[in-house]
Each structure stands twice: as C-alpha cells, then as structure tokens.
C-alpha positions as CSV (number, residue, x, y, z in Angstrom):
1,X,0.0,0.0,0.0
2,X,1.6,3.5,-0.6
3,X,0.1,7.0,0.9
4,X,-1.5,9.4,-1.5
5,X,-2.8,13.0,-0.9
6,X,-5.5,14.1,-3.2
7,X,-7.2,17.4,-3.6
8,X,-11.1,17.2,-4.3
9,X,-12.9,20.2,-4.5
10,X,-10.6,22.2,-2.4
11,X,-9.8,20.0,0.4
12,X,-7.2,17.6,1.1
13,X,-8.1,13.4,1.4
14,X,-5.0,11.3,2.5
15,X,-5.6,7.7,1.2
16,X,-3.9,4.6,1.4
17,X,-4.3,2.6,-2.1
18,X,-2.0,-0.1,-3.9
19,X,0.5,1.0,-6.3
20,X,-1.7,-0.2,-9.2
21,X,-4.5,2.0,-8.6
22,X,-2.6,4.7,-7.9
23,X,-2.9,6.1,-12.1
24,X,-7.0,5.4,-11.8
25,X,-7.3,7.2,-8.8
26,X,-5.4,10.6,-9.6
27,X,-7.1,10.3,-12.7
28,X,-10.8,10.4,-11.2
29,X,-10.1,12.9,-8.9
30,X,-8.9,15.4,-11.6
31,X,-12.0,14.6,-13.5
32,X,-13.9,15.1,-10.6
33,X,-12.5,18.4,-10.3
34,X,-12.9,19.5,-13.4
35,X,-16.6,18.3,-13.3
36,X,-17.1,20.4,-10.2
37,X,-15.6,23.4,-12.0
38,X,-17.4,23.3,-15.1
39,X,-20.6,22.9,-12.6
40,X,-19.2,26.5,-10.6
41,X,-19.2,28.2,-13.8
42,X,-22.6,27.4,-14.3
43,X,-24.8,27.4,-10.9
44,X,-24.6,29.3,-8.1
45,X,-24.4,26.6,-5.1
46,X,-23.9,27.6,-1.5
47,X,-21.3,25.0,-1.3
48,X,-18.8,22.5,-2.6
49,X,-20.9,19.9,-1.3
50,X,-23.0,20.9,-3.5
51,X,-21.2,20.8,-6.8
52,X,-19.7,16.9,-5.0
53,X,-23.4,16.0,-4.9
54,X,-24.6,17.3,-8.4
55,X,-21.4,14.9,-9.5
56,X,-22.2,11.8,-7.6
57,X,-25.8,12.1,-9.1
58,X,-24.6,13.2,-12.8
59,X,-21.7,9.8,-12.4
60,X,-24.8,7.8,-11.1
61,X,-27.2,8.8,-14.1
62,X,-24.1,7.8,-16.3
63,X,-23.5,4.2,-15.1
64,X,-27.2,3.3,-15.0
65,X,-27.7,5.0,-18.4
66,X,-24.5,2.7,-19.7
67,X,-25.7,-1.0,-18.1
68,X,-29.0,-0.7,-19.7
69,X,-27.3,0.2,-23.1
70,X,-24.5,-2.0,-23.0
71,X,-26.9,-4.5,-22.0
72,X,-29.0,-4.9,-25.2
73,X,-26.6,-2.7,-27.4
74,X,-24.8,-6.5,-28.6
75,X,-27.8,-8.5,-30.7
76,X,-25.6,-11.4,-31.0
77,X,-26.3,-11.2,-26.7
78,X,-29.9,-10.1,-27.1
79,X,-30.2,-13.6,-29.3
80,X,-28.4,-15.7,-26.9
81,X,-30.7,-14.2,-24.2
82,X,-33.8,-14.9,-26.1
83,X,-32.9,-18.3,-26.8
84,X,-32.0,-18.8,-22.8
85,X,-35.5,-17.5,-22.3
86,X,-36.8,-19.6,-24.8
87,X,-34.9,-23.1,-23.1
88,X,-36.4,-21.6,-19.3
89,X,-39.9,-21.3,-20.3
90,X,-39.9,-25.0,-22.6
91,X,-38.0,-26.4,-19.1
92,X,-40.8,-25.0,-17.0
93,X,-43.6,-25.8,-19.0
94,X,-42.6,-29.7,-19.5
C-alpha cells in the first residue's frame, strides 16, 4: 500500500491505495474536479458539497444509463438471451 494525498474540491483526502490503482485514482479525482468546475461556472451553489453531490448524481445517471445500453446494445447477446429465455420457459412448462 503506498500513501497518497488528493485534492477534491478544495480540500485535502490522505488515502492509502496499492500502487496499481494509484494512475486510476489521480485520474478520477482530476476529472472530478474538473466536473465540479465546469458545474461552478454554471450554478450558483452555497457549497462545494453541492457541486460533489450534483457529480455523484450526474456519475450515477451515467453508469445506469450505460448498463442498460450495454446490456441490449450486442444483438448477438440479445439472441443468446432470447434463446435462454426460450430453453427456461420450454424447461418449466414440461
């Protein structure tokens, strides 16, 4: 494990990560800064939490939004479904 400082919206978070993750980790927290700046330039909030909130929910939207594409995006997987669904229903039927 190595010791990392990182700098999210202004304040300071020590963390203690393995040398592998180290890359994804920086990375994240500069896009996560840059996500709360862009959000800065265009709301007023009271607070940085905030902006950290607005980004959770806006990272959130994203994921959920990306499993349900990625999920039926692939026909080749959409067939192979079908014809699981297909096998299940024959299996419980019988």
């Amino acid at each position: 494990m190595i010791n990392i400082n990182l700098i999210i919206a202004g304040r300071s978070y020590p963390l203690k990560i393995r040398p592998e993750e180290e890359e994804v980790v920086r990375k994240a927290a500069k896009q996560l800064n840059e996500k709360v700046n862009e959000l800065q330039e265009m709301y007023a909030a009271k607070d940085k939490q905030d902006y950290l909130a607005m980004c959770a929910l806006m990272n959130e939207v994203e994921v959920i939004a990306g499993q349900r594409q990625n999920s039926f995006d692939d026909p080749a997987l959409l067939n192979k479904l079908l014809a699981i669904d297909s096998l299940l229903s024959q299996t419980v039927d019988a």
